[in-house]
Every structure is written in C-alpha cells, then in structure tokens.
Backbone bond lengths (Angstrom), bond angles and torsions (degrees), N, CA, C in turn:
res aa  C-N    CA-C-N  psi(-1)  N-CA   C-N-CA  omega(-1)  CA-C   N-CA-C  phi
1 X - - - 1.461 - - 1.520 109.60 -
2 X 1.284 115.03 148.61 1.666 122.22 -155.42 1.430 86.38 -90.80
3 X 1.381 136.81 125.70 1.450 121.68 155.56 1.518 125.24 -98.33
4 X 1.182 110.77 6.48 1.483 134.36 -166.29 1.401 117.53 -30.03
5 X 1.305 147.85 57.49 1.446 151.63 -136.60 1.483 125.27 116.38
6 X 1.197 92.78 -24.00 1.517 102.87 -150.73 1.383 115.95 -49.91
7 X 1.749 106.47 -65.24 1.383 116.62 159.66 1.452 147.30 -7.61
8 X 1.177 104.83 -62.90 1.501 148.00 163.85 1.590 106.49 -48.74
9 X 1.220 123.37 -38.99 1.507 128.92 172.40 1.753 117.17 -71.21
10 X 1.411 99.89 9.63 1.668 98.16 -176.30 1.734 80.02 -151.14
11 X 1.634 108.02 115.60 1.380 102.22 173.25 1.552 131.85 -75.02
12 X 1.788 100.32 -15.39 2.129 91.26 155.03 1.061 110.27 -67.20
13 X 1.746 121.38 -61.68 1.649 91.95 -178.88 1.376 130.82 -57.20
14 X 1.056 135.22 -14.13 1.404 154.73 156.15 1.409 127.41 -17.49
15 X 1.603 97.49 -59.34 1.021 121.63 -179.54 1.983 114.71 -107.54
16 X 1.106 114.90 -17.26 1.145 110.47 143.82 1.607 144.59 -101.93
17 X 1.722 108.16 17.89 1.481 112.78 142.33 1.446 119.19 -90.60
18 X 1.685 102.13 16.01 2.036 84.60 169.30 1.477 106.58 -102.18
19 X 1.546 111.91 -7.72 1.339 114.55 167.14 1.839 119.35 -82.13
20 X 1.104 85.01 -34.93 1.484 85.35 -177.57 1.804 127.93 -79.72
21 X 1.486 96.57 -2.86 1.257 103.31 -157.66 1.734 135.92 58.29
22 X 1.521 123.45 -132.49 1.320 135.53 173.72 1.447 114.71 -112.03
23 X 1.501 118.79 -1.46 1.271 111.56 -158.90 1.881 98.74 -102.27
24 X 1.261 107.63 12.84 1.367 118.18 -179.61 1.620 122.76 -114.93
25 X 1.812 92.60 13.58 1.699 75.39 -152.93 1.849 94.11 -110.62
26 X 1.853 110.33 -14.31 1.291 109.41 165.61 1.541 114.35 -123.48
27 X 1.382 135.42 134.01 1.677 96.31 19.86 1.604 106.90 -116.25
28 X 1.527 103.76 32.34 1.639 113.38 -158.78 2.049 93.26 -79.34
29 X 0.939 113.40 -37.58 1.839 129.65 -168.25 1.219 103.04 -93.10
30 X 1.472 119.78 118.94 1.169 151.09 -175.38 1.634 117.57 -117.76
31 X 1.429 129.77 132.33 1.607 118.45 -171.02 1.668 74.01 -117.68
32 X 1.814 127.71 133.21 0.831 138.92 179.54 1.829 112.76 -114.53
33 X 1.092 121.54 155.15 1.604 117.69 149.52 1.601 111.43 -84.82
34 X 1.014 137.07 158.69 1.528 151.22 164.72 1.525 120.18 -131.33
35 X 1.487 111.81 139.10 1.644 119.87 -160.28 1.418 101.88 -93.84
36 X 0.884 125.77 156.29 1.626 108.98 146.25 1.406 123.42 -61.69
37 X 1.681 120.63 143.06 1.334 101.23 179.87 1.955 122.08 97.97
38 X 1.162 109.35 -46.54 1.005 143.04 143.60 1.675 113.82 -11.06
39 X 1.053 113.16 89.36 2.268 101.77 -170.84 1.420 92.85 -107.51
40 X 1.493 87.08 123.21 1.672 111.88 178.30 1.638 105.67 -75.57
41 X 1.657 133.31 -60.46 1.205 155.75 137.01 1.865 125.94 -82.05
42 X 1.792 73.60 157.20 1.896 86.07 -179.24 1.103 93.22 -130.41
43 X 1.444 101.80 158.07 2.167 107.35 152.85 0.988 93.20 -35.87
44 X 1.657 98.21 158.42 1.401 148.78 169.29 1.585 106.39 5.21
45 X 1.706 118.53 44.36 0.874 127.69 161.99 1.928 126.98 -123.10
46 X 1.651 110.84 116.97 1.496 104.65 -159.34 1.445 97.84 -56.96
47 X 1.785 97.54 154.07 1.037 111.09 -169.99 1.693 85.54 -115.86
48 X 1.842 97.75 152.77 1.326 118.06 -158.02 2.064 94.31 -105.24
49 X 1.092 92.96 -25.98 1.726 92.97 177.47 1.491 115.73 -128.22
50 X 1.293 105.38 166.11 1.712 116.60 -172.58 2.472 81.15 -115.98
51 X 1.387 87.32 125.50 1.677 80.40 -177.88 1.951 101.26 -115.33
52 X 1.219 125.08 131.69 0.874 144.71 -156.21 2.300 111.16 -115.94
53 X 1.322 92.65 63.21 1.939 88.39 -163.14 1.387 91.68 -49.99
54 X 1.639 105.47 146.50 1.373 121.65 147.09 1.883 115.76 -108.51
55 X 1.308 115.40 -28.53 1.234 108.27 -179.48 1.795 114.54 -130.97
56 X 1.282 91.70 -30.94 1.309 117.88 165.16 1.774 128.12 -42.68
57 X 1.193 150.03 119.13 1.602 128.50 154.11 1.165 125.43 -98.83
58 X 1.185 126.75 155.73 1.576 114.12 -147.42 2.160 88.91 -146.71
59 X 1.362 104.02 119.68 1.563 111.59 179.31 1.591 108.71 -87.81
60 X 1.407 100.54 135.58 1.490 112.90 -179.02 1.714 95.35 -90.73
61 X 1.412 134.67 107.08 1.345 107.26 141.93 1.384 133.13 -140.60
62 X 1.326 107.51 178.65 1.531 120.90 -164.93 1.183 113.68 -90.74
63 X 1.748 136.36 125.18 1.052 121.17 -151.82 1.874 83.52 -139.91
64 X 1.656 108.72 147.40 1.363 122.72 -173.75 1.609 96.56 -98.03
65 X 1.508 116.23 157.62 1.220 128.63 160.43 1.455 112.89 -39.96
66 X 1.878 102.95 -52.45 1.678 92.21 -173.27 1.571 114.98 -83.01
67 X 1.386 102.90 10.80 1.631 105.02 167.22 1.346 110.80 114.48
68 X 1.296 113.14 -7.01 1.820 101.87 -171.49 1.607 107.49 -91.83
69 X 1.315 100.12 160.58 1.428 108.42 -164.29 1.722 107.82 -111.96
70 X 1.226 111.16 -157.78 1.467 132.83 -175.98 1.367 119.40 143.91
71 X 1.216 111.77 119.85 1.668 132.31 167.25 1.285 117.67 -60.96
72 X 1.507 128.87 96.33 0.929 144.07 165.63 2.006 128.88 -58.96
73 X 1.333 86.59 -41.20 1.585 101.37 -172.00 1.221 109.57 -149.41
74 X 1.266 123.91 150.37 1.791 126.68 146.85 0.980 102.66 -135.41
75 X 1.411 96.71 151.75 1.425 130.83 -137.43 2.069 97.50 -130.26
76 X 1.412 113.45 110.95 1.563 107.52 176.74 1.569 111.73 -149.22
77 X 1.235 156.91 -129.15 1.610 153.22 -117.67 1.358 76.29 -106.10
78 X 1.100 124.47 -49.11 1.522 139.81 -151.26 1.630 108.25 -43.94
79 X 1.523 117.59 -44.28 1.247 122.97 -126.41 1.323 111.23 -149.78
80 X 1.536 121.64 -153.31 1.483 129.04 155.46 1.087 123.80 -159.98
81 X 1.801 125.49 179.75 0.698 112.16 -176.13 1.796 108.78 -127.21
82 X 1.104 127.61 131.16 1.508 123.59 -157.02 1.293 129.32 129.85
83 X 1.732 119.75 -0.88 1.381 143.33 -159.44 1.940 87.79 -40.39
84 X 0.964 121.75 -38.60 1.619 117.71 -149.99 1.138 102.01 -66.33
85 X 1.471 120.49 -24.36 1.363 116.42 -156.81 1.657 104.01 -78.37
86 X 1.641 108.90 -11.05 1.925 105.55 172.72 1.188 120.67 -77.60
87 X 2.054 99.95 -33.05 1.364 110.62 -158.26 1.663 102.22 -91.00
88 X 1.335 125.48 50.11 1.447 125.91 160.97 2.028 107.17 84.78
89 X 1.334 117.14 -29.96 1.291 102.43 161.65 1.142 130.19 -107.84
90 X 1.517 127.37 -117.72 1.421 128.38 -156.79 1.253 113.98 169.75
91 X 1.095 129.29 -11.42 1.404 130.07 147.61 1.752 114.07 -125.09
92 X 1.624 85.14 162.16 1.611 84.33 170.00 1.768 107.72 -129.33
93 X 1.306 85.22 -158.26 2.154 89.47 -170.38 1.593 107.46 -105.44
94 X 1.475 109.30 17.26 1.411 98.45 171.16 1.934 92.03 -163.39
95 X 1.552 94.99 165.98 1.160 114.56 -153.25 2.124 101.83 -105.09
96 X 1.179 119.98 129.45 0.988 119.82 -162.51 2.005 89.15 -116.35
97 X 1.312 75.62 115.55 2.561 96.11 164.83 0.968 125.66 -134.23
98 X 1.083 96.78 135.11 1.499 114.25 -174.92 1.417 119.26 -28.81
99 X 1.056 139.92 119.06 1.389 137.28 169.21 1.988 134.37 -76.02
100 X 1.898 94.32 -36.18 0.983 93.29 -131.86 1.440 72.09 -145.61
101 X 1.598 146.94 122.70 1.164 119.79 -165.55 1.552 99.50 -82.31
102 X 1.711 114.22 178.96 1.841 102.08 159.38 1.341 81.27 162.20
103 X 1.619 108.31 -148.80 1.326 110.07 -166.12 1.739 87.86 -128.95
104 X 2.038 89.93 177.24 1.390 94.20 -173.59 1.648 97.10 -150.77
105 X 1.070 121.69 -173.84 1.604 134.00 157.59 1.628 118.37 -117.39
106 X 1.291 110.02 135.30 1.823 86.67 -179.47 1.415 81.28 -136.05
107 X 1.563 102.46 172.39 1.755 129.58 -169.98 1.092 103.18 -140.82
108 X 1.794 126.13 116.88 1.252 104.20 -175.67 1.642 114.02 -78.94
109 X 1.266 122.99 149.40 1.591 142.53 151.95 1.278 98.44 40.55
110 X 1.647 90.57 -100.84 1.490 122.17 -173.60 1.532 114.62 -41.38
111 X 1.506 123.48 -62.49 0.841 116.21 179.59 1.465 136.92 -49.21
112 X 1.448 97.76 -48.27 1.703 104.54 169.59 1.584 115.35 -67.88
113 X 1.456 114.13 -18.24 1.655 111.15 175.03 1.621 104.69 -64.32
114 X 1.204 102.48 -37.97 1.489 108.21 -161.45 2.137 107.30 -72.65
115 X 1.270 104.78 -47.65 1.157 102.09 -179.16 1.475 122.25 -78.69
116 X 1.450 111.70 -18.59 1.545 101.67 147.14 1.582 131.57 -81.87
117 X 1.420 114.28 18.74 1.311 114.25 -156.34 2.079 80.51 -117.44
118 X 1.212 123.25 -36.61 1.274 127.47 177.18 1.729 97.02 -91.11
119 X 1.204 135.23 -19.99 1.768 87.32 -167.56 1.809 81.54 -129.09
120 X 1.519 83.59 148.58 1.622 89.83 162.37 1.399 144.83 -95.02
121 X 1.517 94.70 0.00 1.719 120.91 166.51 1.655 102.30 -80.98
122 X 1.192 119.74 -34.59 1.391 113.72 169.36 1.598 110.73 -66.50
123 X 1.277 114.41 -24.56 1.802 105.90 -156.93 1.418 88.21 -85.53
124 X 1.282 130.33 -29.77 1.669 136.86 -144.01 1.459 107.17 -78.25
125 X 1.989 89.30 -33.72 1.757 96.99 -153.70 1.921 87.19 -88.26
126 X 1.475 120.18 -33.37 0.959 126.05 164.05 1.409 142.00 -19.87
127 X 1.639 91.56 -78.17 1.328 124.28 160.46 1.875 115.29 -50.09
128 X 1.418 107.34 -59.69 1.604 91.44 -171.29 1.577 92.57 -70.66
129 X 1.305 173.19 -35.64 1.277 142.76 139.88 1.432 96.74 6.95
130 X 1.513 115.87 -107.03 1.409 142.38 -172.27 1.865 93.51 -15.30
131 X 1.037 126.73 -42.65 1.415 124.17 -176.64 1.647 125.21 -86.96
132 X 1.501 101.66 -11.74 1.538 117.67 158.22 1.242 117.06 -76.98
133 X 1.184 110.56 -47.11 1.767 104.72 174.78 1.507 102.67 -61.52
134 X 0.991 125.95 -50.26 1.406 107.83 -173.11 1.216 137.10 -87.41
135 X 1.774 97.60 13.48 1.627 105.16 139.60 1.542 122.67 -65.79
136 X 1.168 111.16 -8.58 1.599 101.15 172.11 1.233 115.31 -86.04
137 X 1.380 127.08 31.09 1.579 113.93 179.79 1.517 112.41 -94.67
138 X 1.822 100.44 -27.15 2.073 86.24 158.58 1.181 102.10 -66.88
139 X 1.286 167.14 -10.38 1.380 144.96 -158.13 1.465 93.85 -106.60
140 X 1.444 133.04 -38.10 1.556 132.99 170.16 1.448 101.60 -53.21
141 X 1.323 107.42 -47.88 2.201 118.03 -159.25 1.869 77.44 -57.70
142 X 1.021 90.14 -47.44 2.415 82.18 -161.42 1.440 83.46 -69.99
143 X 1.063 166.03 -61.43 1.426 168.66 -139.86 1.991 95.42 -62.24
144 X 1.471 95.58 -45.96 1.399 98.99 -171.54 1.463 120.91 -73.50
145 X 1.084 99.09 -35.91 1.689 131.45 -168.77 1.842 92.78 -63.54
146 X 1.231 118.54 -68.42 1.406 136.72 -175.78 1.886 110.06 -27.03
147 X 1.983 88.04 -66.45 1.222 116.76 -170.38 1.348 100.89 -51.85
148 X 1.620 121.37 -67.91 1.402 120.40 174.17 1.478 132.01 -48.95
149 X 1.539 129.45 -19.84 1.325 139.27 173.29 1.180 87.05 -68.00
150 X 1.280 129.03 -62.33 1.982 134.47 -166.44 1.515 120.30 -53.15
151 X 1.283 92.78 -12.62 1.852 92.25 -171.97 1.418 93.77 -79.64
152 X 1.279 115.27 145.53 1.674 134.92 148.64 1.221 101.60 -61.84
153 X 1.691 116.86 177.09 1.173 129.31 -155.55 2.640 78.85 -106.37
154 X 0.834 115.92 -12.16 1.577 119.67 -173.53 1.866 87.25 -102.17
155 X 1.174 134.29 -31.51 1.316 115.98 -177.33 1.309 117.00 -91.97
156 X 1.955 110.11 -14.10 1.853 116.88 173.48 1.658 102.48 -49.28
157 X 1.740 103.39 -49.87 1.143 107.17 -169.72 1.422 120.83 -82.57
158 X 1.201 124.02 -0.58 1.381 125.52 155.42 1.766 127.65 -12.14
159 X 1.076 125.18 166.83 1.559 97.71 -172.19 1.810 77.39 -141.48
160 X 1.242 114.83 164.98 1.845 111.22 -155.88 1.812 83.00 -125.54
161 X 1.314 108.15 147.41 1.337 116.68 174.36 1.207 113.86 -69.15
162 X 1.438 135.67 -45.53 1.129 131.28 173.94 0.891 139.63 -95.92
163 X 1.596 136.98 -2.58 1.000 113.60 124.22 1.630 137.07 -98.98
164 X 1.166 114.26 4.31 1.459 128.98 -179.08 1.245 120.64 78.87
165 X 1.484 121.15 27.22 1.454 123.32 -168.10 1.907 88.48 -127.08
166 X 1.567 99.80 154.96 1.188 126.76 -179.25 1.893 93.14 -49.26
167 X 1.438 120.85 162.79 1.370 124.91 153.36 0.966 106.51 -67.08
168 X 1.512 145.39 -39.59 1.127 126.59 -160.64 1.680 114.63 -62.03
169 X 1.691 102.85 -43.76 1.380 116.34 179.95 1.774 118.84 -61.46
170 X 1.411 94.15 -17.53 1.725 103.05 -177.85 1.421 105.62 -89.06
171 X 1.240 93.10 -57.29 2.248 89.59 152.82 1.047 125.89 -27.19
172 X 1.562 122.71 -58.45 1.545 104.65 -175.74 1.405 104.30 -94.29
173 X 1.592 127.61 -7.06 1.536 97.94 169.65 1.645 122.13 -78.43
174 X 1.551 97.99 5.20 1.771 94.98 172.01 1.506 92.75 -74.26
175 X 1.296 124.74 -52.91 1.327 116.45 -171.32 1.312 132.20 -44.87
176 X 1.467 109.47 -54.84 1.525 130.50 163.67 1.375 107.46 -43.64
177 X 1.334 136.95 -33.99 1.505 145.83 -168.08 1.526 104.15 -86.40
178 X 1.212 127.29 -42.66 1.530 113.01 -174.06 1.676 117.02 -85.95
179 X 2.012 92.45 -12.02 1.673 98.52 169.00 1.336 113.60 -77.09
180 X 0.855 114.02 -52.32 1.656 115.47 164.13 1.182 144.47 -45.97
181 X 1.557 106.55 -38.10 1.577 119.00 172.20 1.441 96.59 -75.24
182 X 1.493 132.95 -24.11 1.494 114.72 -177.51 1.268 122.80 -83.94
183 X 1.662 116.46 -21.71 1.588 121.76 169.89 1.353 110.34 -90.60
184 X 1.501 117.21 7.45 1.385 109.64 159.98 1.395 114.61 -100.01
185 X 1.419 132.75 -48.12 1.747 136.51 179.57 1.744 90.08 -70.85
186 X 1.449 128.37 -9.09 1.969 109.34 175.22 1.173 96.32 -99.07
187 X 1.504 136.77 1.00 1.754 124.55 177.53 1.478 90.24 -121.55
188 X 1.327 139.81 19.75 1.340 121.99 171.52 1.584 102.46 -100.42
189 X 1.555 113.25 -55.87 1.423 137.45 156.17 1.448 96.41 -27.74
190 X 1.514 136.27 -92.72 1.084 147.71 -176.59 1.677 136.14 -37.94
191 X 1.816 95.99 -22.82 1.168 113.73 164.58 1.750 96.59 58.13
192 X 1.517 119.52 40.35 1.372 129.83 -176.92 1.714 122.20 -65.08
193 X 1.526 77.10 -45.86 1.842 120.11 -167.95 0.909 119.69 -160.11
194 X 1.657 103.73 163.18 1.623 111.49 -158.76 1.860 96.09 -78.63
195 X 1.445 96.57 169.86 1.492 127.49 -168.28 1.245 87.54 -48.92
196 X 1.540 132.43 -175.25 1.129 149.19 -177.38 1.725 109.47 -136.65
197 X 1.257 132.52 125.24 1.412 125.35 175.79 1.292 107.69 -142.13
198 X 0.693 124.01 158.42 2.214 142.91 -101.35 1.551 90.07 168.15
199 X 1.727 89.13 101.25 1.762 91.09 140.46 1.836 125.99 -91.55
200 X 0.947 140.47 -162.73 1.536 157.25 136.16 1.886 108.78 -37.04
201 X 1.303 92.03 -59.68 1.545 106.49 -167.14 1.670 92.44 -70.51
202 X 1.221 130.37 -66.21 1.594 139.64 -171.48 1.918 98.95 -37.09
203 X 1.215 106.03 -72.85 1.464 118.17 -172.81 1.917 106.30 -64.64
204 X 1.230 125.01 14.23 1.452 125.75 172.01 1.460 89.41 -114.04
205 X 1.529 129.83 -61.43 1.395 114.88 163.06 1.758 141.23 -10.27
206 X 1.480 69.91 -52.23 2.132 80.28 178.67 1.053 122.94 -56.59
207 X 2.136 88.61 -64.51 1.721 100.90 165.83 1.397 136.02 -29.76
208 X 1.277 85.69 -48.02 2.165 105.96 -160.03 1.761 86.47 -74.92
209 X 0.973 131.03 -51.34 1.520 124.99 161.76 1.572 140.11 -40.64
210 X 1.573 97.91 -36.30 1.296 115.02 169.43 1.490 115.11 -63.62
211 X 1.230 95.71 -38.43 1.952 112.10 -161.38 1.232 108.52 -74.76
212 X 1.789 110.33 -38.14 1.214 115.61 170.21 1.401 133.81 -77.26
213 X 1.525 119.01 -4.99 1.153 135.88 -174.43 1.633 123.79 -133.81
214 X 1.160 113.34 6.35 1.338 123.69 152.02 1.444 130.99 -149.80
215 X 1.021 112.94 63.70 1.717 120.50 166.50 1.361 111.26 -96.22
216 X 1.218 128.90 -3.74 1.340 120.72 160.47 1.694 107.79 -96.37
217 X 1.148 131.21 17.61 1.801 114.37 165.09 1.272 104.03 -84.14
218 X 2.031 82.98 141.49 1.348 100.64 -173.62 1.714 107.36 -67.45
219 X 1.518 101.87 -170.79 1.514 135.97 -179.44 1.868 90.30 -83.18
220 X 0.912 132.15 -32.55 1.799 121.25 -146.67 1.778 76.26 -102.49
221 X 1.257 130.72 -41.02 1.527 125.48 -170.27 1.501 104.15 -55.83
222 X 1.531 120.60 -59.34 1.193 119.10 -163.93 1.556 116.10 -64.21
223 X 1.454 98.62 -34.60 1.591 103.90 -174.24 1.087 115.26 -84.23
224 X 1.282 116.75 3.96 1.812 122.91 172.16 1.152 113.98 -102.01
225 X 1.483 105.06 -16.07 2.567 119.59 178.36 1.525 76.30 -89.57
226 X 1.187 138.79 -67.67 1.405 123.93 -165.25 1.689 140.82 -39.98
227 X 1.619 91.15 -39.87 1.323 113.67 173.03 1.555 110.36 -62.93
228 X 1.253 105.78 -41.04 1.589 112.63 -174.81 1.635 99.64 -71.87
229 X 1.383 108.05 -72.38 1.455 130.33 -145.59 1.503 96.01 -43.12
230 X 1.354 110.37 -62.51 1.684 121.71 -152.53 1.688 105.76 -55.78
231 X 1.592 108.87 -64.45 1.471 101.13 -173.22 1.132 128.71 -63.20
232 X 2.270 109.86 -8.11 1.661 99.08 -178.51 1.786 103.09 -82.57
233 X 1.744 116.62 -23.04 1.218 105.12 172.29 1.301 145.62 -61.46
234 X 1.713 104.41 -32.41 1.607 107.12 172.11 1.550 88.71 -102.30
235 X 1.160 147.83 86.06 1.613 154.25 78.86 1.247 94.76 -70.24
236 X 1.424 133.02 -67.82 1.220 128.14 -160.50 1.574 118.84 -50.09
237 X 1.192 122.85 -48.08 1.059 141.93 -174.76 1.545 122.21 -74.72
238 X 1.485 111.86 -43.05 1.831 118.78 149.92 1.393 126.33 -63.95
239 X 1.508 107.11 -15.46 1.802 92.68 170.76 1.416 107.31 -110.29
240 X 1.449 137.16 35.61 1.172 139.74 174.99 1.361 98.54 -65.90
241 X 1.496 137.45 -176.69 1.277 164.66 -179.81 1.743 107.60 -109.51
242 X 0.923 103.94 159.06 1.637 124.14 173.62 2.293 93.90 -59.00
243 X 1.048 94.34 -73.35 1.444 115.40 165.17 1.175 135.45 -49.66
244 X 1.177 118.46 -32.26 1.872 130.74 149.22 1.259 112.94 -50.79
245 X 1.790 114.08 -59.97 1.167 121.50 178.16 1.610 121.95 -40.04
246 X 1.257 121.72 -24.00 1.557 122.93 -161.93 1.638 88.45 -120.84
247 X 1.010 124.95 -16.28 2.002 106.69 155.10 1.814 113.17 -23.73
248 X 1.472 90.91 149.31 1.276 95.00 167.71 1.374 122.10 -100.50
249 X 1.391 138.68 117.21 1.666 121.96 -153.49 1.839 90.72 -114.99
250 X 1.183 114.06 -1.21 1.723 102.07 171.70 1.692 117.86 151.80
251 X 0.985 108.94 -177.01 1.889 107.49 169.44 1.699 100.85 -138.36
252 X 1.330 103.96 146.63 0.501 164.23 157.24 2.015 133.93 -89.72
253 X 1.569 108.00 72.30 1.413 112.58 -152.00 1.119 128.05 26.35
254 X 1.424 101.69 77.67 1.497 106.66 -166.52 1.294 139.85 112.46
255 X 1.069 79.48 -75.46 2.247 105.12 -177.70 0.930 101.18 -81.33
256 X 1.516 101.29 129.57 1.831 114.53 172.35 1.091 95.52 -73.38
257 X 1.455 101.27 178.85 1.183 114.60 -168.62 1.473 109.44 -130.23
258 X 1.774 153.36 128.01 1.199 121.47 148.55 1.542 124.68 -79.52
259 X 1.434 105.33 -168.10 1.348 90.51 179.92 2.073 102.16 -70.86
260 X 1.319 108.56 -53.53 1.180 135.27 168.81 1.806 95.98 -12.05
261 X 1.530 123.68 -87.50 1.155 117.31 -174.24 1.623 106.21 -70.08
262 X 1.114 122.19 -0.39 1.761 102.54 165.94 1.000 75.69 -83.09
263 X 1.215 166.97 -115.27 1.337 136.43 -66.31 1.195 99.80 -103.05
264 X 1.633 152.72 -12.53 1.068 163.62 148.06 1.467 137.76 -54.17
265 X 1.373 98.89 -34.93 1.545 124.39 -175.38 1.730 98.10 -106.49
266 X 1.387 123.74 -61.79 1.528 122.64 157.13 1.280 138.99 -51.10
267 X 1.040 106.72 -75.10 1.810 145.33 -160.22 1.669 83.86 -59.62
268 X 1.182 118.55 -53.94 1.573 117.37 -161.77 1.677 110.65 -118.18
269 X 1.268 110.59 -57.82 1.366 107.16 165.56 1.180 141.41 -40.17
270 X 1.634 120.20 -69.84 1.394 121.77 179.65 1.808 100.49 -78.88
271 X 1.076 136.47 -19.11 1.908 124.38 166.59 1.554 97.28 -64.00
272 X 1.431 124.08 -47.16 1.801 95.57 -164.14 1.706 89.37 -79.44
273 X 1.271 129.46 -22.26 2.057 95.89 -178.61 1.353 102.85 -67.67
274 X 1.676 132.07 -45.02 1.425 113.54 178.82 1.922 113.68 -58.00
275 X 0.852 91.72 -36.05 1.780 87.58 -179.54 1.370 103.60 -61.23
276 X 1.173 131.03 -40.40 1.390 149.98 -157.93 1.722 90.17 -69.66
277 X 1.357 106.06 -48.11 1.626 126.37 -162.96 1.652 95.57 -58.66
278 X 1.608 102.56 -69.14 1.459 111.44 -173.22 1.772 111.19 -45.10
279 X 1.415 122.61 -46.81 1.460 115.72 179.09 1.523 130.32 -68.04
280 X 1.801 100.24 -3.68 1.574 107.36 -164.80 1.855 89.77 -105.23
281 X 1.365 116.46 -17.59 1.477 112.98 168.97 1.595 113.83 -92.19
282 X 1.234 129.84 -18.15 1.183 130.38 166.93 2.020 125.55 -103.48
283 X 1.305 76.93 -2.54 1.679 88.70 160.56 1.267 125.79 68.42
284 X 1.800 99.88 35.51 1.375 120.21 -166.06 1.796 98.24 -100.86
C-alpha cells in the first residue's frame, strides 16, 4: 500500500516519521479507512495497534458496569489513539470508536513499543504529546466544577455504580487527587523526597477511609478545592521539560511510574472515569 503523504496528515505521526525515517513504514505502517462505530479498543483488553487519525475522529469513552457511558476525549489529526502502549501497558479502562468516519495510519503494538523503547527522539516527541493531554486537566477541573454546581441536594447523595460511594464522596476524591498528584510530580521534579510506593491494598485503605469519613462535604467545599487545585496542576505539568517528563515519581504495585504516565494514566485518565462515574449516577 502506497503511503506517500500519508503520515504528514496527522502531526504526531508527522513528527515522528522524521525520526524514524523509512525503515518503519513497511510492513509495520498501514494507511486504513475507518467506519463509524467501528471500536478500535476495549477495557482492559491489549491493544494490537497504536492508531494515528488523519481524517477520521475517533471517541474515547468510559463505560460503567451498569452500562452508562461518557465521552472522555476525542481523538483527531492531532494525536492518537493507543497512548498505553508507551506507558508500560496495553490496555486501558475505556473503549475508543470511531466517531467520525475517514482515514487513519496504524503501527502495530510491537513495533511502535520497540522503537520507542530504543530511541529517545521517539520517547521525547512522544512524551510531550503525553504532556498536551494533560494540559486538559483545567478544562476537566471546570468539567468538574460545572457537574458539581448541577447536582441537587438528592443527586449529592446519589450512590455511583462503580465505585459504590455517594457522589458527594467521589467529589471530593477528585479533589484529594489533583492535591496529591501535585506534591507528588513537585517532589519528583524537585528531587524533595523519596519515591512514593503504593500497593493495591494501601490505595483501597485510603478510599475505604475516605467513604467513611466524608459523605457529608458540602457542594461549596469541593468547588472552592477545585477552583484552586486544577489550574495550579496543569501549570505544573505544562512547564515540565522533555527530561522531567521521564522522572520517576513512584510505583504503584510494582510499576514505576514516570512523571509522563502519572500524568496520563492518573492526572487525566482515572479523574475523567470518576467524573465519567459521577454523571452516569446523576444522569448527566
């Protein structure tokens, strides 16, 4: 298949076929059509390609046990779709479809693991991606802010399918989450204090504590930590370095962590499924 341009029509791949040269583009690079409807990824299922839209838009969303949904992201020229496959796994927690029909480029898996795993002009151009998305976390923080003004005083107390805690309590653990992720990526950067490590069991602790000890905070508390919290984190997080980005800020059972995939896998990921959570129990 001729790809002759193709690349160039999606400015990450764009800019990472001038690193890679030609020796990447057969027979691993594919120029595809896409349907609407069409699911590129599922939950917690590895994904076999890294998909690259050129004309195409492609919806990220978050889907609850009892079925309700929410659009987290879209995905178009800009970008891709497959981020996980840099940040050490292979699946993610929500399912990305086609939106919009058009065309795309894809790379399978392996291959793109491998050439960001050897070059560091690939990880860099990669990575600051990884640091654009997570300039959207003031635009999530107002996302949050909104949602919570909207709740009734019968939908605060709502109880969320997935995790089984009141909204109110899922409310403030968005809050608690962007305070935390910032004194962890400002002491990793800062080299303040040692790494941080997190089992499964440790981080159910917190929760199960949280749940039990704040279901009565108000609506005016959260939306006043929000106002603050969100915009001091993505400053923090948009003026990182190429080289900041690949710090190690902790583990997490196991898996290190960089700052790069905290802020991708955390910082942005797991806040829009709880946000996602709060609108599928209040019926937004």
């Amino acid at each position: 298949m001729n790809l002759a341009g193709a690349p160039n029509d999606n400015r990450l791949l764009a800019a990472l076929t001038t690193v890679w040269g030609s020796q990447i583009r057969q027979p691993h690079l594919q120029f595809i059509d896409l349907k609407p409807g069409q699911v590129l990824s599922q939950p917690r299922k590895a994904q076999r390609f890294a998909y690259f839209p050129t004309t195409a838009i492609v919806s990220l969303v978050y889907t609850t046990e009892a079925g309700g949904s929410a659009q987290i992201a879209v995905v178009g020229s800009e970008g891709m779709v497959g981020e996980t496959l840099f940040l050490g796994g292979g699946a993610t927690t929500w399912q990305a479809t086609v939106l919009i029909a058009g065309r795309a480029v894809r790379i399978e898996a392996q291959a793109f693991r491998d050439e960001f795993e050897q070059s560091v002009a690939v990880r860099r151009i990669t990575l600051r991606y990884t640091q654009a998305l997570a300039t959207q976390i003031a635009q999530t923080a107002n996302d949050a802010i909104a949602t919570v003004e909207g709740c009734s005083d019968e939908q605060w107390k709502a109880i969320t399918t997935a995790e089984q805690w009141p909204v109110a309590v899922v409310a403030c653990h968005l809050a608690d989450l962007h305070d935390v992720f910032f004194q962890l990526i400002d002491a990793a950067k800062s080299n303040k204090s040692s790494l941080f490590e997190l089992t499964q069991e440790d981080i159910d602790a917190v929760n199960a504590d949280r749940a039990r000890t704040r279901a009565d905070v108000s609506k005016t508390e959260i939306i006043g930590r929000r106002r603050d919290t969100g915009p001091r984190l993505s400053a923090l997080v948009a003026g990182l370095s190429d080289q900041e980005l690949e710090l190690v800020v902790g583990a997490i059972s196991g898996y290190d962590l960089t700052i790069a995939s905290f802020a991708e896998l955390a910082v942005v990921g797991h806040y829009r499924e709880h946000l996602a959570s709060i609108r599928s129990a209040i019926g937004n």
